[in-house]
C-alpha positions in Angstrom: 73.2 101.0 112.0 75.0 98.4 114.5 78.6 97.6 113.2 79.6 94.0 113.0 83.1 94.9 114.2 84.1 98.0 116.0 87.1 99.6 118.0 87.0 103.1 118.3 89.9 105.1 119.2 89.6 108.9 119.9 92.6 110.8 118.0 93.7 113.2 121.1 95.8 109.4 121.9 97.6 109.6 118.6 100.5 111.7 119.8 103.4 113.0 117.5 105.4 110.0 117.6 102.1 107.6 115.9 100.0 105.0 117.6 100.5 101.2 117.3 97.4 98.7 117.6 96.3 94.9 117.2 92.5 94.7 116.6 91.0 91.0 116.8 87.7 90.3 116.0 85.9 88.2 118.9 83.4 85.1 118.1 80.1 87.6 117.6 81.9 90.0 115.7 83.6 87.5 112.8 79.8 85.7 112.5 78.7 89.4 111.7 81.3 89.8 109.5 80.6 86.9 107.7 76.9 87.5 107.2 77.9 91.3 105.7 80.5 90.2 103.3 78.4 86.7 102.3 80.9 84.5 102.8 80.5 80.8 105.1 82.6 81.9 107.8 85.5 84.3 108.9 87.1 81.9 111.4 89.7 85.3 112.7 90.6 88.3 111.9 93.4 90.7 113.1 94.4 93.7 111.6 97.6 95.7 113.0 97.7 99.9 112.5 100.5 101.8 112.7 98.5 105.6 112.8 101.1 108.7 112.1 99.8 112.2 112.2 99.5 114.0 108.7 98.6 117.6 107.9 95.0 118.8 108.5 94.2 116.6 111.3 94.8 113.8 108.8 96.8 110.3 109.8 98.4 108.1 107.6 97.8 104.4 108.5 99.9 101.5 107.4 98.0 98.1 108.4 98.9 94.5 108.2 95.7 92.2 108.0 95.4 88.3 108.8 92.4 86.8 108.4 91.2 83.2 107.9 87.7 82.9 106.1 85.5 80.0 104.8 85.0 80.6 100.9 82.5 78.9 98.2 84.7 77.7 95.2 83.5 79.2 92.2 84.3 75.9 90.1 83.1 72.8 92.4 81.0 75.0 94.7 83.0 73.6 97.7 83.4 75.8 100.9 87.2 75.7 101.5 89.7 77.4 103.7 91.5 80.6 102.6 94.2 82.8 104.1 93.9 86.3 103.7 96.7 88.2 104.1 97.4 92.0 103.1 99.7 95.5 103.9 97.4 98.5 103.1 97.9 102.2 103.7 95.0 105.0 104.0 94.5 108.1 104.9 92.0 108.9 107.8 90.6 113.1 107.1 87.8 114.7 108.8 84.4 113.9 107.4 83.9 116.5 104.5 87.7 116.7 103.7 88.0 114.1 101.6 89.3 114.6 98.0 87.3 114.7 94.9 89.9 113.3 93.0 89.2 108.7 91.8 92.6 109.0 90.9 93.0 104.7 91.5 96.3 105.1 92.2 96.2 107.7 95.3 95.8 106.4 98.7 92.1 105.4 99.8 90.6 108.2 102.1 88.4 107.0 104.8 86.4 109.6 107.2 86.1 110.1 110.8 84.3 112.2 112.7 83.7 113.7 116.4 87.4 113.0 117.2 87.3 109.0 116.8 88.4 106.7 114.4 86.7 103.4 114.0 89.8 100.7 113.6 86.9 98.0 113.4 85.6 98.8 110.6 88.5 99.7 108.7 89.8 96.4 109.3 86.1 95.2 107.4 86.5 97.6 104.8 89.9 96.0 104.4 89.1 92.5 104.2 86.5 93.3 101.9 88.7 94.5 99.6 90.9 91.5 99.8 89.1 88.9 99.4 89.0 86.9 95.8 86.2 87.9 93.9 86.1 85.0 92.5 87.6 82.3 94.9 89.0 79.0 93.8 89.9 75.7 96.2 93.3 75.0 95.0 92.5 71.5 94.1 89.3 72.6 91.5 89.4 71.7 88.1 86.6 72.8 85.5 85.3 69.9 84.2 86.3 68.9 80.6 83.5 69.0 78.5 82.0 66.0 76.4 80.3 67.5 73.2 78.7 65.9 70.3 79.0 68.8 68.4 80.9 68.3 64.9 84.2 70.1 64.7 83.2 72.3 62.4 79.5 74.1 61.4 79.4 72.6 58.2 80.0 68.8 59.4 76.4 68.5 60.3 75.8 68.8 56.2 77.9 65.9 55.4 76.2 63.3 58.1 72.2 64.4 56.8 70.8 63.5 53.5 69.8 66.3 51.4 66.7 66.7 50.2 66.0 67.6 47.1 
C-alpha cells in the first residue's frame, strides 16, 4: 500500500536532546490526501514535531498542524474553505509494544518499525482526526420549515366533518 504522504525519519537521528521537523505536503501528496480522507481539496498542509526520547525506545511527540482543506457544508451542501489548526501529542513504541489499555484519556500510541518513523503519515492520521465531522460554512442557515400541519394532532378533527 502506497502512502499519500510520507517522510520517514530513522530514529538513530533522534539524539538525547529531541529532534525538530517541518513536514509539508507537496501538490501530489495533498491531492492524495484529499481523495483518502473524502474531502474536495487539502489546499496545504504542514505539521511541525518536536520528537523527545522516552523509555523503551519510545518518543514522545508534540506536533503543531496547519492545514487548509476544501469542505462540503453539511447544511447548504456548499464546498467552502476551512482552517485546520491543532497541538497534539503521541507516543511513537515499537510495533507490538503498544498498550492494551482504550483508556480515551491516555496519549494515542502510534507504531514504528525497522528503526523509522513515518512523520507523513502521522501528520494524515492527525488531520483526520481534526477535521469537523460534520462541517458547516459559517454563513449556512437550515432552512426554516413551511408546514401545513395543525399545531396540535387533534386539530385535524375540528377542520373534517364527522361522519356518523
Amino acid at each position: 500500500m502506497t502512502q499519500e504522504f510520507s517522510r520517514k525519519l530513522a530514529i538513530e537521528r533522534i539524539g538525547p536532546a529531541g529532534y525538530d521537523l517541518t513536514v509539508e505536503a507537496n501538490a501530489q501528496e495533498l491531492a492524495g490526501l484529499a481523495e483518502r480522507l473524502h474531502l474536495p481539496a487539502v489546499n496545504a498542509l504542514t505539521c511541525r514535531f518536536r520528537l523527545r526520547p522516552a523509555q523503551n525506545d519510545s518518543f514522545v511527540v508534540g506536533g503543531w498542524l496547519d492545514a487548509v482543506v476544501t469542505q462540503t457544508c453539511v447544511v447548504s451542501l456548499d464546498d467552502f474553505q476551512a482552517l485546520v489548526s491543532e497541538h497534539f501529542v503521541i507516543r511513537l513504541v515499537p510495533a507490538g509494544s503498544e498498550n492494551d489499555d482504550i483508556d480515551p484519556e491516555s496519549i494515542d500510541e502510534v507504531p514504528y518499525s525497522d528503526g523509522v518513523i513515518d512523520l507523513g503519515e502521522a501528520a494524515a492520521e492527525q488531520l483526520a482526526l481534526a477535521l469537523d465531522p460534520w462541517p458547516r460554512k459559517p454563513d449556512a442557515s437550515l432552512p426554516t420549515a413551511e408546514t401545513d400541519e395543525p399545531a396540535s394532532p387533534f386539530a385535524i378533527l375540528r377542520q373534517k366533518p364527522l361522519r356518523a
